[in-house]
N, C-alpha and C positions, 0 to 999 in steps of 0.2 A: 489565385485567390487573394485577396485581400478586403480587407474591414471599410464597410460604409457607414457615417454617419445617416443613424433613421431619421429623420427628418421630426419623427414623434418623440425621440430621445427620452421614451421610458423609464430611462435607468437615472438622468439628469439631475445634480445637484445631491448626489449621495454623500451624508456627512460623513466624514473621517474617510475612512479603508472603507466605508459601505457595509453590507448586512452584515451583523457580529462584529461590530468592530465597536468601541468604548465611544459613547460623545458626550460631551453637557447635555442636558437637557433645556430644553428654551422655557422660559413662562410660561407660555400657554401651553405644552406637555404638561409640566407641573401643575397649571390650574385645573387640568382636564383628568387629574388623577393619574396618569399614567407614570408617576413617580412622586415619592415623597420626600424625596431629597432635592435640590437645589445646585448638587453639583456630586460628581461620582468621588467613590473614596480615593484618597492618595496615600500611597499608592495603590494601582489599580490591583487586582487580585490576578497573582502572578498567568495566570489563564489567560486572560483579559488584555497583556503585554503583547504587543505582537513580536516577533523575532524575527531577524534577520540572516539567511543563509545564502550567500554568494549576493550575487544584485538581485535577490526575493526579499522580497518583506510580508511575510504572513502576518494576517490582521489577529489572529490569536492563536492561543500552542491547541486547538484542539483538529486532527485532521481524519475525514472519511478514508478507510481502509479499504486497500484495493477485493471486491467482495464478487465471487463469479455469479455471474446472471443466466447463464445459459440459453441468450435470447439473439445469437446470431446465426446469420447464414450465410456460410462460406468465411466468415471471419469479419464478417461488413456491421460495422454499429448501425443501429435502427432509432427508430423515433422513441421504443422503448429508455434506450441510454438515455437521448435526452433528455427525457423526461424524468427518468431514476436519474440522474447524476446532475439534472440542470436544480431539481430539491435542494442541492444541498449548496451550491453555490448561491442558490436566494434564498436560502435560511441561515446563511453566514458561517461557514464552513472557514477555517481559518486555510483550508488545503484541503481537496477532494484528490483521492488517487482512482480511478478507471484500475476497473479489474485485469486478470492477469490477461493477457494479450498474447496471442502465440506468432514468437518470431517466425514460423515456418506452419506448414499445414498440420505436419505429422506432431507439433511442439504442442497442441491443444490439450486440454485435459478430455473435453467430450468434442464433439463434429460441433457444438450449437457454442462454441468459445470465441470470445473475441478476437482477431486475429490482426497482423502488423505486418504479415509481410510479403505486401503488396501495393504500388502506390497509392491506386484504385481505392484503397481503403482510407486515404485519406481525407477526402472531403468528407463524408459525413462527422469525423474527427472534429475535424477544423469547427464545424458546426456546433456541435460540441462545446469546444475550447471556446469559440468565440460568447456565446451563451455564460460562459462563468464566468469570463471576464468580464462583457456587460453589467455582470453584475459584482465585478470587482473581487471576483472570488480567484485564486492560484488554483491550477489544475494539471495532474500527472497522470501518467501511463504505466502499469507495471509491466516491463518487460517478462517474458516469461520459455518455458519450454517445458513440459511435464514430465520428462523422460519417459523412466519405466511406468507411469501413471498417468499414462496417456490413453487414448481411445476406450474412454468410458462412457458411459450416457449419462444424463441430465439426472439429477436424484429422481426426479417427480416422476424421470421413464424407467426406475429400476427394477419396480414392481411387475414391468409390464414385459421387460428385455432384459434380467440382470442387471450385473453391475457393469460389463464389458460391452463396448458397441464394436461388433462384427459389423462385415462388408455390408451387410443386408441395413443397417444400422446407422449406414455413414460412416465407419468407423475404418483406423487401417493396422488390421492385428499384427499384417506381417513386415510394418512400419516403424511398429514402436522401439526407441531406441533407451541404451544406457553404458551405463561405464561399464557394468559386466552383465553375464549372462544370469541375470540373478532376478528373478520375479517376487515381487510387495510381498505375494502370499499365496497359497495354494491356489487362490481364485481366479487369479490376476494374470494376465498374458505376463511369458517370459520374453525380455528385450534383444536385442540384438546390439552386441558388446560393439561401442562407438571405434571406428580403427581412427588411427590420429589425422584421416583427413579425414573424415566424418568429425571430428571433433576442433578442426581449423574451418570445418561448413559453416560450424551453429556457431562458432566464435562472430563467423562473420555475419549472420543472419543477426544475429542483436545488433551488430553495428552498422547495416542498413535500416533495422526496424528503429534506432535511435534518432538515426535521420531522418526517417519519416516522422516519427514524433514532434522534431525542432520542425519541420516543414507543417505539421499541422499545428504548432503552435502549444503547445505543451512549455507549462514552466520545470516541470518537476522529470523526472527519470526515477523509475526504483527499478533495479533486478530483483527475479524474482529466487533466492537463494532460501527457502524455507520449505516445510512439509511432506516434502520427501521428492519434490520436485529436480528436475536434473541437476540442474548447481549445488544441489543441497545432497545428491547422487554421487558424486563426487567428494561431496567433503565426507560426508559418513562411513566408515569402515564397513555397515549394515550390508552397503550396497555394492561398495567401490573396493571389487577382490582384484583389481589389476595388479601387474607386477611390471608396467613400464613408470614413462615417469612421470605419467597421473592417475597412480596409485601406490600403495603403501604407506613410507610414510606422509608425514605432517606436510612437508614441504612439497608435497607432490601429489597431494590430495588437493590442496588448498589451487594450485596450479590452474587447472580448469580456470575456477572462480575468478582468480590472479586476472589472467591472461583477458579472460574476458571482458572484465570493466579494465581494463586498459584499454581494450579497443573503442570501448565507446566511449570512455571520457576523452579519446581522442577525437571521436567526429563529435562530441554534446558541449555545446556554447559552453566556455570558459565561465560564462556568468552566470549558468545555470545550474541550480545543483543536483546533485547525483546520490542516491537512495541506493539499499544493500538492505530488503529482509532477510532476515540468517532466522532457524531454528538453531537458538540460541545449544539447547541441551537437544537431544534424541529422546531422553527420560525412560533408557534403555539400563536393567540392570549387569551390569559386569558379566561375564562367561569366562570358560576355559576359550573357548573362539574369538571371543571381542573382549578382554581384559580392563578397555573401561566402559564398554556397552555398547559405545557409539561412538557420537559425534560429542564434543564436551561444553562444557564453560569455558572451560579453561581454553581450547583449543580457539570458539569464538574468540576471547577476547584479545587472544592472538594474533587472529585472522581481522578483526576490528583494526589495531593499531597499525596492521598493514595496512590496509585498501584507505586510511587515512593520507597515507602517504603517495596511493596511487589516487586519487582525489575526489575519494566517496567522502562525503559529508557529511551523512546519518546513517545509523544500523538502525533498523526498526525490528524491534526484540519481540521475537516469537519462540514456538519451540517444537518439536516434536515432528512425525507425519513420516516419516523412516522406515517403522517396524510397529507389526500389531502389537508388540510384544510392547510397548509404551504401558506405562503406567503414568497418567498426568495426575498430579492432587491440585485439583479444579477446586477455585477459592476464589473470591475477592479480589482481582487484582495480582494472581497468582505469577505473572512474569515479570511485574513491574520489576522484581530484584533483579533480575538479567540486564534490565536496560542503566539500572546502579550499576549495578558490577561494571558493564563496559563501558560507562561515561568515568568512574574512578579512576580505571585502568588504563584508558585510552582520552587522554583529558583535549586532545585535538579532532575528538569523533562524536559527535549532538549523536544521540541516543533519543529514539523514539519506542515508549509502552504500549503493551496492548495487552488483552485480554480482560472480559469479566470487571471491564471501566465503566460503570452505567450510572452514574450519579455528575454534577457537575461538581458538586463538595468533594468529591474523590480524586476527581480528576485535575480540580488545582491543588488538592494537598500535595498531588505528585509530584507537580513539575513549582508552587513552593517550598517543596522540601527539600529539591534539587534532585530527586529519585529519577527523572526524564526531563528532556525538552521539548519533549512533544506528545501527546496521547494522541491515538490512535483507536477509532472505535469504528464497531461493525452492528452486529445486530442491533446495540443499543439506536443506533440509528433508522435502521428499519421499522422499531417499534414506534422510537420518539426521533424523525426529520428534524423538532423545531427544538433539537437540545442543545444549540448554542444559544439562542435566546432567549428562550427558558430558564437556559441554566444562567446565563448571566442577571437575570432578573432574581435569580435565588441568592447570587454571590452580592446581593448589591449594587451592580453595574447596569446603568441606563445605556444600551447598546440600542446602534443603528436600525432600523426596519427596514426590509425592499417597501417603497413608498404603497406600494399596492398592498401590501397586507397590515399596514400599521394600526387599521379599525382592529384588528386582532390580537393586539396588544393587551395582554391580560393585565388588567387591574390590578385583580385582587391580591396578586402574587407580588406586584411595587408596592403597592402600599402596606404591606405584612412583614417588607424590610425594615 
């Protein structure tokens, strides 16, 4: 596979970085109302900056979160993806990540999950990738494997099937694995405890499924280490009652995780960079059994200043997905402190927020206050696709348009700056 010039070059003469990115505005913009300013503020409102991580330059700090679609089969992206995910690279995404992706069959969350690992799955990928580049947008894959929270169905089938997808289902209940024999919750299929070549399998499975990613052309990599997903199985005492030496303690909890992005920043381009969602806290209270609940702060930000060293790049600060027993106090921006904590702590690891971000005034207080380097949004996206441009017309900033939609360039909202 490789890239043709289209002869009709659509996307031809994008100013700056392209959609979402900062530019002057010319005279005739200006005559035409679609700004009332004459030149964008200096400096640019720190959102608005692009950043720089390994040889990427993202056109701004705001990036789509990797969000499951439940619209595959067999593991194969569809015309759906590109059309959900090609939104957001021509609505100026500073970074789109593709939802969680299952290094193996059984690593899926339901049968209808995106999957990686297969080469076969590649081209419609590429497809994909190449579509956000045209439009000058960076675009990632989150690597993934669900463990014990695997073979589930789709939300929209639970009503109809449960929450568990049996063989009849597509699903594979006597497949699902984990670090121990210890099942989510009463409802939930119980896993089958990983022995340490089953757990040198899935080490290797991401570090195939990474290579297909650099072969489909992906700039970005994240594992998927949050919500109670395998990696995040491992790090949690909730889940991971092993007594060899990926389990117990700190240092052999964290091991799994360790081991794993070493393999694959071994086969993922030097130049490329390499992502780590962590559920920062479990937001599990203390027990006589788990003395500090779970999985901690404190233990990420541990675990942060290591995987700095093995040459992840960003921690993208999430939390919880372990144990029902969570109690989240859902707020405003309720984890942005997590991704502080570990940009303080770990002053060699760019720290990406998330959660309950839905404003564009929000989202650059964060990363001008120095609280992230990068926001991270979901839903808000769903609702509003066109909230990098929007929002930069609210911050004051006369940003880029894919040429095709620029008659939609809202007026009234430049000129009220």
């Amino acid at each position: 596979m490789s890239s043709s010039v289209d002869p009709r070059d659509f996307y031809h003469d994008q100013r700056g970085l392209g959609p979402g990115s900062a530019v002057e505005p010319t005279a005739s913009e200006v005559k035409q109302g679609y700004t009332a300013q004459t030149r964008n503020p200096a400096p640019l409102p720190r959102l608005f900056q692009p950043l720089r991580i390994r040889g990427l330059t993202l056109k701004n700090r705001v990036a789509a979160s990797p969000m499951c679609m439940y619209s595959s089969q067999d593991g194969f992206a569809t015309d759906f993806h590109l059309v959900h995910i090609g939104q957001f690279a021509m609505r100026g995404l500073g970074l789109t990540i593709m939802e969680a992706s299952g290094v193996s069959p059984e690593g899926r969350i339901t049968p209808h999950c995106l999957g990686i690992w297969k080469d076969e799955h590649i081209e419609k990928l590429w497809q994909i990738v190449n579509f956000a580049h045209a439009n000058k947008g960076a675009i990632g894959i989150q690597l993934a494997h669900a463990g014990r929270k695997s073979s589930t169905v789709a939300p929209w089938l639970m009503k109809v099937h449960g929450r568990n997808a049996d063989v009849s289902t597509g699903g594979w209940p006597d497949n699902v694995l984990g670090p121990s024999a210890v099942a989510f919750d009463g409802g939930s299929w119980t896993p089958k405890e990983l022995s340490i070549d089953g757990i040198h399998r899935i080490q290797q499975d991401f570090a195939l499924a990474a290579i297909r990613a650099d072969k489909a052309g992906f700039d970005v990599i994240e594992l998927h280490g949050a919500h109670g997903y395998l990696l995040h199985e491992f790090l949690s005492p909730i889940s991971n009652k092993r007594t060899d030496e990926y389990g117990g303690s700190f240092d052999n909890r964290i091991r799994f995780v360790v081991e794993t992005v070493r393999k694959v920043r071994q086969v993922w381009p030097a130049q490329k960079p390499l992502f780590v969602r962590l559920s920062v806290t479990d937001w599990v209270s203390p027990s006589d059994e788990i003395p500090t609940g779970g999985w901690t702060e404190e233990e990420s930000i541990e675990l942060a200043k290591i995987l700095a060293k093995e040459g992840v790049d960003l921690v993208d600060c999430s939390t919880s997905g372990s144990s029902p027993k969570q109690q989240i106090p859902l707020a405003p921006g309720y984890q942005v402190c997590f991704a502080t904590a570990i940009k303080q702590a770990a002053p060699d690891m760019l720290a990406g927020a998330v959660g309950l971000i839905t404003s564009a005034k929000q989202a650059n207080e964060i990363v001008e206050e120095d609280r992230a380097d990068l926001v991270f949004l979901a839903r808000a996206l769903l609702r509003e696709p066109n909230f990098v441009l929007d929002g930069a017309a609210e911050l004051g900033v006369f940003a880029q348009y894919p040429h095709q939609y620029e008659r939609g360039r809202n007026k009234s909202i430049l000129t009220c700056v």
